[in-house]
C-alpha positions as CSV (number, residue, x, y, z in Angstrom):
1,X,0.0,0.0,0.0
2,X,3.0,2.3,1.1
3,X,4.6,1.3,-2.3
4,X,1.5,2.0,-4.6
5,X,1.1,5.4,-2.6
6,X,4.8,6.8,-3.1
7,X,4.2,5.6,-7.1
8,X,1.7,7.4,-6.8
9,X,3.3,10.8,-5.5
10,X,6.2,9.9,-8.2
11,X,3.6,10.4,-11.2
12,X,2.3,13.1,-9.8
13,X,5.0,15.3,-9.3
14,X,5.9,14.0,-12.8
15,X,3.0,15.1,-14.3
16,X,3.0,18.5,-12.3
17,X,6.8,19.5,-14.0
18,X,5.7,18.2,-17.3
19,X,2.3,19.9,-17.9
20,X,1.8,22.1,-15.5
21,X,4.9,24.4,-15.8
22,X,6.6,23.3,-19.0
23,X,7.9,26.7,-20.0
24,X,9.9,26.8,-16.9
25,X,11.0,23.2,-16.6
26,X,12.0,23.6,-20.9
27,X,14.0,27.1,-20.3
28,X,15.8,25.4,-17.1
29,X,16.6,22.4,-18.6
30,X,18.3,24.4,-21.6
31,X,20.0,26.4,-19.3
32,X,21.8,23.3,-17.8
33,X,22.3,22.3,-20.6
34,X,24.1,24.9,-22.2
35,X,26.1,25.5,-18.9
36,X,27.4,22.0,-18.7
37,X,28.5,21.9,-22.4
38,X,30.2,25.4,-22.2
39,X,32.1,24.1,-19.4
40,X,33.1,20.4,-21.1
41,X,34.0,22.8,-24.0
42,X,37.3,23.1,-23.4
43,X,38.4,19.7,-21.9
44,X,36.7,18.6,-25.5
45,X,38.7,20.5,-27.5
46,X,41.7,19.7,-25.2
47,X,41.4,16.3,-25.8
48,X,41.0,16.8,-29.5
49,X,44.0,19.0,-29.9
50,X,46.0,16.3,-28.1
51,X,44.9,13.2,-30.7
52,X,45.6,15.9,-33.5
53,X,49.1,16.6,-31.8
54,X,49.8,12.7,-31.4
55,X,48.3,11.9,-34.8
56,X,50.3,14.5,-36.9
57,X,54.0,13.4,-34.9
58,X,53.5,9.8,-35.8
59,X,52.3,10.7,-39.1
60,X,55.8,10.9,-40.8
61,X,57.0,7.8,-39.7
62,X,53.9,5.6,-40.8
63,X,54.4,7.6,-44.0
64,X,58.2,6.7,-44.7
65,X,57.1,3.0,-43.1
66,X,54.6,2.9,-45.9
67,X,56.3,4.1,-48.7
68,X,59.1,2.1,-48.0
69,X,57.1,-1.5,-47.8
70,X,55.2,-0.2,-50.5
71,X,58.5,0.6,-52.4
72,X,60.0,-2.9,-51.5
73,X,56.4,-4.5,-52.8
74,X,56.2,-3.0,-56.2
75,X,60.1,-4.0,-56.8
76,X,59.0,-7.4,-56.5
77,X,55.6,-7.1,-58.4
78,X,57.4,-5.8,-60.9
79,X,60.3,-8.2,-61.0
80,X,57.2,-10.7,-61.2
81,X,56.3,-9.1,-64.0
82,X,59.4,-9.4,-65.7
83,X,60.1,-12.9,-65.4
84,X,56.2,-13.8,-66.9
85,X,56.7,-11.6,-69.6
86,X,58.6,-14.0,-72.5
87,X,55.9,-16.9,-71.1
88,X,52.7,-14.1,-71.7
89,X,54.9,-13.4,-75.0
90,X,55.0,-16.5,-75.9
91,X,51.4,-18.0,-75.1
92,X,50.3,-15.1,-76.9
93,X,52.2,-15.6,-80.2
94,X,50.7,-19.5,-79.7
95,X,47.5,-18.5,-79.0
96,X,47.6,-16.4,-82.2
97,X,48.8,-18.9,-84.8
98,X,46.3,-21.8,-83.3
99,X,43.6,-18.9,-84.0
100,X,44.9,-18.7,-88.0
101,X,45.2,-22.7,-88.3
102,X,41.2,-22.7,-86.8
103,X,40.5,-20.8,-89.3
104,X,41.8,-21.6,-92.4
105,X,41.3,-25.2,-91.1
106,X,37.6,-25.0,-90.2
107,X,36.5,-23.9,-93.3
108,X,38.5,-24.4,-96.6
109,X,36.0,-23.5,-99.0
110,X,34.8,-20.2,-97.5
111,X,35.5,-17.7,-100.1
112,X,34.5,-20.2,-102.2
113,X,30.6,-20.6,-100.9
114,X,30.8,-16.4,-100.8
115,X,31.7,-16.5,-104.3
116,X,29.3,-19.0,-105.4
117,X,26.2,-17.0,-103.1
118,X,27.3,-13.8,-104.7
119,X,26.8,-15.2,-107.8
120,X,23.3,-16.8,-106.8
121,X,22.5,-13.3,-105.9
122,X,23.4,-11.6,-109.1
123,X,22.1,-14.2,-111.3
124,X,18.5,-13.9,-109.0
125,X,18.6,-10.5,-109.4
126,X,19.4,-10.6,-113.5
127,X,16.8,-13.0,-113.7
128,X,13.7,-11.1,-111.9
129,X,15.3,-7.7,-114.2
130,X,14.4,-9.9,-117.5
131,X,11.0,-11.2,-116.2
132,X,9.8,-7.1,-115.6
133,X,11.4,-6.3,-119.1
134,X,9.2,-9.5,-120.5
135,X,6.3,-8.5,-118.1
136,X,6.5,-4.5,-119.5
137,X,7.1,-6.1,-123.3
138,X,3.8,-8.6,-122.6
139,X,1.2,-5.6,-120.8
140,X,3.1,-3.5,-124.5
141,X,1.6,-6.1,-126.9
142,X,-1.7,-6.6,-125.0
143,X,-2.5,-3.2,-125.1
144,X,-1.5,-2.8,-128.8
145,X,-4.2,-6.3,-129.2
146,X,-6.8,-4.5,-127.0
147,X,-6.8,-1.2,-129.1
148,X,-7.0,-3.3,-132.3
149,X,-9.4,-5.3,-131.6
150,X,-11.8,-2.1,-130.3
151,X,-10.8,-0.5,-133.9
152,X,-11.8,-3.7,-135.3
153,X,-8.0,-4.6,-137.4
154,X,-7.3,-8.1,-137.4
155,X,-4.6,-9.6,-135.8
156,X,-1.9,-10.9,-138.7
């Protein structure tokens, strides 16, 4: 009963700072606010100045450190590089002449078949040329029979 009654007090002077004076309680609570950061300010910034201050006098040496094992990797990279370079060489000129034997082995008769097509296509093209020439020359000589027949000549 004791407990539910001091709950009880708790929520209402809860509800008292909350809603009935907010203005107050807000402008207060600000006010701490702003005091305690003003005066954690400067151990802040002290603290930051002293990692910038640690940072920037180690800096040099991880930088020569680091150039230097960067140095001593790229030698051998590159010393890599130059012992692979006559096999690359090499597998390339191979790769190349397997790629021409392919070729002229996988299809002997190629310009052959694009000779003989290129021929299919002229001789097509010739041969539907001729059939409008006949085609003009036949609609020619029906017409010629049409107007004879209305004037009524004969056909010899």
């Amino acid at each position: 009963m004791i407990l539910i009654l001091i709950i009880l007090i708790d929520i209402s002077n809860f509800y008292d700072t909350i809603f009935n004076h907010p203005k107050e309680n807000v402008e207060k609570e600000i006010k701490t606010f702003v005091r305690e950061f003003e005066l954690n300010k400067n151990g802040r910034e002290e603290a930051s100045l002293h990692k910038c201050i640690v940072y920037t006098q180690d800096a040099p040496d991880k930088y020569t450190d680091g150039v230097a094992s960067l140095s001593k990797k790229l030698t051998g990279v590159n010393e890599k590089l130059q012992d692979a370079k006559p096999t690359f060489e090499t597998l390339l000129s191979e790769l190349t002449e397997l790629r021409q034997n392919h070729q002229s082995r996988s299809d002997p008769y190629q310009k052959e078949r694009k000779e003989f097509l290129k021929g299919i296509a002229k001789a097509k093209k010739n041969y539907e040329e001729e059939m409008k020439e006949r085609e003009q020359e036949l609609v020619k000589e029906y017409r010629l029979l049409m107007e004879e027949a209305v004037r009524g000549v004969a056909p010899p």
